[in-house]
VEXDO-502438 format. One line per field, with one value per residue (C-alpha): residue number from 1; x negated, y negated, z. Coordinates in steps of 0.001 Angstrom, whole numbers, padded with zeros to 6 digits. Last residue first. Layout:
<recs>
pos <- [NUM  ...]
u <- [X  ...]
v <- [Y  ...]
w <- [Z  ...]
</recs>
This chain:
<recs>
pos <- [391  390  389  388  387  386  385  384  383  382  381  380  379  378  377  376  375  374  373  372  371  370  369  368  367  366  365  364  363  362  361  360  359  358  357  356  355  354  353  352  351  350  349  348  347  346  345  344  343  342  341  340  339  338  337  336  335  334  333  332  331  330  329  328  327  326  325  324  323  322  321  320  319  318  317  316  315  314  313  312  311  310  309  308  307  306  305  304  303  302  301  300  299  298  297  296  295  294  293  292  291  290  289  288  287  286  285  284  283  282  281  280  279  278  277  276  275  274  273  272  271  270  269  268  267  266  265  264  263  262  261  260  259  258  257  256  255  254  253  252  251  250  249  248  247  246  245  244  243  242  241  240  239  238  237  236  235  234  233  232  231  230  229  228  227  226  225  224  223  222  221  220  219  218  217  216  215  214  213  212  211  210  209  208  207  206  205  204  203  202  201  200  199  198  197  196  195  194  193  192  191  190  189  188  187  186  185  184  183  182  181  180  179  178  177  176  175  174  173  172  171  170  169  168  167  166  165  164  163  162  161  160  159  158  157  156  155  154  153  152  151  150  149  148  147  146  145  144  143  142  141  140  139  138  137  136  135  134  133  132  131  130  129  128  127  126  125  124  123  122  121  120  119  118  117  116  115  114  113  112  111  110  109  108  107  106  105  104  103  102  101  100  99  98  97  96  95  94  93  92  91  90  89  88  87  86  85  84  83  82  81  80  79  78  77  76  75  74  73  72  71  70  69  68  67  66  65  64  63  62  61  60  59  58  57  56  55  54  53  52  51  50  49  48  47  46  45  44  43  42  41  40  39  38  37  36  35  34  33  32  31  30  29  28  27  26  25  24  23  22  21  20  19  18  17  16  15  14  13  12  11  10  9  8  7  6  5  4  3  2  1]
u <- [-188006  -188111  -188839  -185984  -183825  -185520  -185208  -181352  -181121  -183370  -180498  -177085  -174766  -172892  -170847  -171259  -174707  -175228  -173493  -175592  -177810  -175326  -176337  -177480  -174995  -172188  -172804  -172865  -169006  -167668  -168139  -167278  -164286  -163730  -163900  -162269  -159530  -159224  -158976  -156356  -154304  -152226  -150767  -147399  -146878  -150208  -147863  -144936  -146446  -148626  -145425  -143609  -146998  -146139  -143400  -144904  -149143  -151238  -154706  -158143  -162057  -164982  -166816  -170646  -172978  -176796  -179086  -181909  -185618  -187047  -187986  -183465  -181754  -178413  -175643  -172525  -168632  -166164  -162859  -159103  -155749  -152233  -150173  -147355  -149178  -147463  -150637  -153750  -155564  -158884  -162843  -166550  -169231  -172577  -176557  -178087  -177131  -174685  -171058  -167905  -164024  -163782  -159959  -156926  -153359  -151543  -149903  -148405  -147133  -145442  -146769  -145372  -147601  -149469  -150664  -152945  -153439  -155239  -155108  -158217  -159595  -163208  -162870  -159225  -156801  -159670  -157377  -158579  -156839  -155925  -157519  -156998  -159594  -162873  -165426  -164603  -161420  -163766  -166294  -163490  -164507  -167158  -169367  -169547  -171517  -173756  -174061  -174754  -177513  -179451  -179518  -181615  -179850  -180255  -176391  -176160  -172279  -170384  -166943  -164709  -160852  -158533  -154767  -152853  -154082  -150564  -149161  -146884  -144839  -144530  -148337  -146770  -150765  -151589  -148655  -148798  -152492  -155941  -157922  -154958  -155857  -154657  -151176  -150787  -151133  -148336  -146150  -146610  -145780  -142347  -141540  -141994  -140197  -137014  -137323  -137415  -134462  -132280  -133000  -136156  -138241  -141377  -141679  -141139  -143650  -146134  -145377  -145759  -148672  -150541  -148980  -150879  -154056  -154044  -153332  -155915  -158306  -157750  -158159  -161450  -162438  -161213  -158099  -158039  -156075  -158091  -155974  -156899  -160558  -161090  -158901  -161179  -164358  -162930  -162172  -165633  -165820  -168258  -171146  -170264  -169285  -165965  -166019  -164774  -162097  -160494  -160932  -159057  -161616  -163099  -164464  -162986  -164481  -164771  -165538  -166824  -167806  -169800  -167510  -165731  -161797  -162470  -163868  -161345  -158661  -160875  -161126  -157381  -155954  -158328  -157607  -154497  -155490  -158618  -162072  -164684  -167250  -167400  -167236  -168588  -169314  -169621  -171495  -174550  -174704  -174087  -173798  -171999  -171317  -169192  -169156  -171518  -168239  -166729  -163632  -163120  -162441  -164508  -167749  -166562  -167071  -170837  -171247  -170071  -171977  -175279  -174629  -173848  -177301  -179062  -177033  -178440  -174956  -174073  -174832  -171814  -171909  -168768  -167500  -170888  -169795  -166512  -167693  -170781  -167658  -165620  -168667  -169462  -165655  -166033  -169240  -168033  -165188  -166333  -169338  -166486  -164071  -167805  -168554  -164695  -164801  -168402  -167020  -163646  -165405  -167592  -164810  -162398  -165841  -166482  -162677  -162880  -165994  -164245  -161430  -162670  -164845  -161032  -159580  -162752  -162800  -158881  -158705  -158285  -157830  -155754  -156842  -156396  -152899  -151681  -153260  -151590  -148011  -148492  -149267  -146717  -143821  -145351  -145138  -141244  -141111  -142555  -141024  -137486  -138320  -139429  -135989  -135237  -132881  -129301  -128518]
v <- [007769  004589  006772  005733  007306  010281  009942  009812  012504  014426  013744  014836  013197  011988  009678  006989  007599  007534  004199  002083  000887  -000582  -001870  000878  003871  000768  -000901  002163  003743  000404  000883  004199  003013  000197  002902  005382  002924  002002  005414  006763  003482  002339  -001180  -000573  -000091  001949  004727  004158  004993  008452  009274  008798  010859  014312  013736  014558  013772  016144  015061  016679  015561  014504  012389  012171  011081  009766  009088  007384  008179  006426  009644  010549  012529  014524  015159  016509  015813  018662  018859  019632  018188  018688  015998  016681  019993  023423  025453  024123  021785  022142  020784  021104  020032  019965  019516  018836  022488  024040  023558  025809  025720  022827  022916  021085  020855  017912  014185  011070  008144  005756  002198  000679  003901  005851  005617  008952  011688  014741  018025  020449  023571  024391  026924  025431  022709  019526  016387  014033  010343  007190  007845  004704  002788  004848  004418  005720  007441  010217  010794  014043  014980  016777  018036  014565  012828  016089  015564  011729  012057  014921  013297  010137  006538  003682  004884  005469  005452  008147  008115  010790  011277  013895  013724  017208  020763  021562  024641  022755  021144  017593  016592  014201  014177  017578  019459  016797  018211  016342  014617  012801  010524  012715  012595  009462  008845  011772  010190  007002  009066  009944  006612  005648  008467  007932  003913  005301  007401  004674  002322  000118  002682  000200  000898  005162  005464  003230  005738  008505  007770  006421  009764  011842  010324  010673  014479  014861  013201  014997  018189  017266  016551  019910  020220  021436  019222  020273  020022  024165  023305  020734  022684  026042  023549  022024  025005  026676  030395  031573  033785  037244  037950  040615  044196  043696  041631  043769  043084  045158  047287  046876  049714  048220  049161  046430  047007  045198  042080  040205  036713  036690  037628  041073  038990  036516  038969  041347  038310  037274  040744  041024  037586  038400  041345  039296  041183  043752  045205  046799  045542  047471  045820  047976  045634  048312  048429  046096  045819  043236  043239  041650  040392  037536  035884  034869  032693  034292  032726  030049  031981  035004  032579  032400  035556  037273  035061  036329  039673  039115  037785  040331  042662  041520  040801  043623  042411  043240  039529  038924  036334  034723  031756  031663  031805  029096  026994  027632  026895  023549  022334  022916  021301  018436  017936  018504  016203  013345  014291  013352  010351  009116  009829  007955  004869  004960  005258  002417  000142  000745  -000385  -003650  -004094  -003565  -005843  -008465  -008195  -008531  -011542  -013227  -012299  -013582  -016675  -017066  -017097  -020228  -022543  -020007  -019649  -016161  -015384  -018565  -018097  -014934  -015786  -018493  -016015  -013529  -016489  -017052  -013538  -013392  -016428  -015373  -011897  -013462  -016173  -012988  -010789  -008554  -006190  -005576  -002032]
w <- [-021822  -019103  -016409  -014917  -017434  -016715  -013192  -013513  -016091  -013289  -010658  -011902  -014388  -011642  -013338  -010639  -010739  -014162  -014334  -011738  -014359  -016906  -019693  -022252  -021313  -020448  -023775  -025584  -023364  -024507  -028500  -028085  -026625  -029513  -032362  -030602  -029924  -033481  -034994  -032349  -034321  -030412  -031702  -031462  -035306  -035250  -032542  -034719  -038097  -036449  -035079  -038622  -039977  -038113  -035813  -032681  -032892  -034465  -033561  -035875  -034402  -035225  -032634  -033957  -031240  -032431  -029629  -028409  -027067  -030314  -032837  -032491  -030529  -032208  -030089  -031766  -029718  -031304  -031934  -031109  -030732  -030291  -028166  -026831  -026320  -026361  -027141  -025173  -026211  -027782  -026995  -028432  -027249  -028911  -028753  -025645  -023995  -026513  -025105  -026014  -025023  -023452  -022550  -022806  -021035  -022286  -021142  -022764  -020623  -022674  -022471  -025754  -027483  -025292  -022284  -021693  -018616  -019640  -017618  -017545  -018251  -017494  -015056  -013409  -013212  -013038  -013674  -016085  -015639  -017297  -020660  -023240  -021666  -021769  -019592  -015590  -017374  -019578  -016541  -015390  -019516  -017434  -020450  -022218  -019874  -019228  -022967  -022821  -019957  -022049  -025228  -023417  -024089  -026955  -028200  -031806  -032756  -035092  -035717  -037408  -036985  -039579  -038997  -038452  -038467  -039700  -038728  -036771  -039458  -040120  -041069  -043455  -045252  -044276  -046064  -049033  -049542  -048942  -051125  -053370  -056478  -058933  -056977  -056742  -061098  -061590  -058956  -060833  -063649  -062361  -061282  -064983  -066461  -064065  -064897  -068632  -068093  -066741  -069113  -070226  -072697  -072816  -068926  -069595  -072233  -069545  -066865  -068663  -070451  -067197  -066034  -068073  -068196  -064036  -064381  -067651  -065109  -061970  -063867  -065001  -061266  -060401  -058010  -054575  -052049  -048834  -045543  -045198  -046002  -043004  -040814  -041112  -041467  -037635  -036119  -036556  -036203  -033996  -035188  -034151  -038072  -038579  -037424  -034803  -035599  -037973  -041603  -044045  -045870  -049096  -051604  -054972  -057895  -060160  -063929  -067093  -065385  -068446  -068043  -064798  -064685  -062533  -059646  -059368  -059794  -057047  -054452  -054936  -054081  -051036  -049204  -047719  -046515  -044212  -046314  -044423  -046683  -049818  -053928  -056436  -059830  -063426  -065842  -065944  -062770  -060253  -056733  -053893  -050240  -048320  -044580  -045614  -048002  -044971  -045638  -049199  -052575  -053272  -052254  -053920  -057024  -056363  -055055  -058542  -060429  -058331  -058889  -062653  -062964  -061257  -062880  -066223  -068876  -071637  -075151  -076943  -078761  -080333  -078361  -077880  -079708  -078188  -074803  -075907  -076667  -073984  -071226  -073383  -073034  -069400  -068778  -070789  -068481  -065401  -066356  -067420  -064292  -062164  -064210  -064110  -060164  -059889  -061633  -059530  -056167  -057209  -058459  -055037  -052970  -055112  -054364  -050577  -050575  -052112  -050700  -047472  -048823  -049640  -046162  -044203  -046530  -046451  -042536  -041334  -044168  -045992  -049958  -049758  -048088  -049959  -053331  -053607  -052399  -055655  -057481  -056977  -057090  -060353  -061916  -060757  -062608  -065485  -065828  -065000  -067992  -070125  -069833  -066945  -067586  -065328  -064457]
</recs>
């Protein structure tokens, strides 16, 4: 493999400036481009700056944890149970999906454990529990969870998918995983063969990866047990809560404002039949459901298994002191292929996170603008003489 000596460096440097003074010194364009930089850079710096301070508090907070551990290493002094109680809940937290369902006691450094716990998260719970500084004992008095026995309060699809796309790794970690492949990559640049290329690419990987928030699984989003591509908006619309969730509660209204829906088709008790374009003008279809509503407050929504199309989330309502309202749109889409899908449909100009965006955008200036909407949405009668009312 050829090298590169300095006058290929230079010129190779040139050509990169002079492409870069093109896109930003553009008649047209090059102030919008060049303050997008800007900001994107002043951004980039401030997420940096608070990651360093964070891996740097990690850091020291780790180091000072080991040193008061040696310290006290010879200290027989047994730990309050108050104290150890709380530890214990603290990194049960971390470890379980519903910590409420357990229950914890201490005596004398001797913890007993008892409640309902998934299998799978049982041998995890009592390593974790058995490692902490001052636990003596566990006795372990858990049962497999059934779901019976687990917490009536409804389980929330979008935390479950938000933690299972979570790339878990400490701040401090981050750091020392970043360091290292700076190192690598540089060792392997000054090296200039074969092995030092391998090196280089391999710290590169080293740098990506202490960047990532979310986990290789989530970000190809190739398999099906995938939650897919996270989507959040948020618009305030100058309009009464109760006409936007009635809006929201008959997704049959979704066509009569939003562009990218051609058609909601009613198929039984609050299941329905979704009609899209997609990308270069395919038509895209899928089963869905609403599958809970809180008067004024939330929506939430699923498709069906077997979707081309898998998707789920929730609509939040929240009024504000002035008569309007704030809606949140979070939501997770798995479209086929994983990330290549996600590639071709922005390629063809359908980003999901665009079009929200803009409908949104639409279905505000119709709430605020429009006077004959509510009755062509049929959002019922006292929303309408609300509205007139002027609240």
């Amino acid at each position: 493999m050829p090298r590169l000596n300095n006058k290929d460096w230079m010129l190779l440097g040139s050509l990169c400036a002079g492409a870069a003074a093109l896109y930003f010194l553009d008649p047209e364009h090059g102030e919008r481009r060049r303050s997008a930089f800007t900001a994107r850079a002043r951004r980039s710096g401030t997420g940096i700056a608070q990651e360093v301070s964070k891996s740097a508090r990690d850091g020291w907070n780790r180091l000072a944890g080991r040193a008061r551990q040696i310290l006290k290493a010879g200290d027989c002094k047994t730990v309050d149970d108050v104290v150890l109680v709380e530890r214990v809940r603290s990194r049960m937290g971390r470890i379980v999906s519903d910590p409420h369902n357990i229950h914890v006691a201490c005596d004398q450094g001797v913890v007993t454990l008892w409640g309902f716990v998934p299998e799978q998260e049982t041998r995890p719970l009592l390593r974790a529990v058995g490692s902490i500084p001052g636990v003596k004992e566990v006795w372990n008095h858990l049962e497999v969870a059934e779901p019976s026995h687990m917490s009536s309060r409804p389980a929330d699809p979008l935390t479950r998918a938000r933690k299972a796309t979570a790339f878990s790794l400490s701040p401090s970690n981050r750091a020392l995983v970043g360091i290292a492949g700076i190192g690598t990559a540089f060792y392997g640049l000054r090296r200039k063969d074969r092995i030092g290329i391998s090196l280089s690419l391999l710290g590169a990987a080293l740098v990506g990866t202490s960047t990532l928030k979310k986990n290789m699984n989530s970000l190809l989003a190739l398999s099906k047990n995938s939650p897919g591509f996270e989507l959040e908006e948020t618009i305030r619309v100058n309009a009464p809560v109760s006409d936007l969730y009635e809006f929201w509660l008959n997704p049959r209204n979704y066509p009569k404002v939003f562009s990218h829906i051609d058609s909601v088709e009613p198929l039984g008790e609050n299941l329905y039949r979704w009609n899209l374009t997609g990308p270069a003008g395919v038509r895209v279809h899928w089963d869905g459901v609403i599958a809970r509503s809180v008067p004024n407050t939330l929506v939430e929504w699923k498709s069906l298994p077997g979707a081309m199309v898998a998707n789920f989330g929730t609509i939040r309502l929240d009024p504000n002191y002035d008569a309007s309202t704030r809606v949140h749109v979070h939501m997770f889409y798995h479209p086929p292929a994983g990330i290549l899908g996600r590639a071709l449909a922005e390629l063809f100009g359908s980003d999901p996170k665009k079009i929200v965006r803009e409908d949104l955008k639409r279905m505000k200036m119709l709430f605020e603008n429009d006077e004959n909407l509510l009755r062509e949405l049929n959002v019922g009668e006292a929303a309408s003489l609300i509205k007139t009312a002027g609240c």
